[in-house]
C-alpha positions, 0 to 999 in steps of 0.5 A: 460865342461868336462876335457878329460879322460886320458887313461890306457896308460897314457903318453907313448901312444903305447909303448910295455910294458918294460916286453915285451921289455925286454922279446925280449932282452934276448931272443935275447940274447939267441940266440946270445949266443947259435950261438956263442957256436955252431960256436965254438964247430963247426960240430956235426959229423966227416966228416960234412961240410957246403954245397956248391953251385958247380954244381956237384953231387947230390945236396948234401946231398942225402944218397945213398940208399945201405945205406939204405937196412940195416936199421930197419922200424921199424917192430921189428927186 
């Protein structure tokens, strides 16, 4: 009788590589720290603020479009 094969795996059967597991570490990592370090530096414009659920306006964030006349569309004036 044949002893049966052990697999590539060996003991740890369908355990994700530590190179992945630690890949996934630092990347979430990364992401924790850059969160971090943009509630800190807090908005990137004067004026910007969360968005609320009040059930006034326009739904937020709308731009006027008198705003919009001036703009270049890219024609090359």
């Amino acid at each position: 009788m044949e002893e049966p094969r052990q697999s590539s795996y060996g003991t740890r059967g369908l355990a994700p590589p530590p190179a992945l597991c630690g890949f996934l570490l630092l990347l979430a990592l990364a992401f924790g720290v850059s969160h971090a370090v943009g509630v800190q530096a807090g908005p990137v414009a004067p004026g910007m603020h969360a968005t609320s659920t009040s059930s006034g306006g326009d739904g937020g964030g709308g731009a006027d479009m008198g705003d919009m006349r001036n703009m270049g569309h890219g024609n090359g004036r």
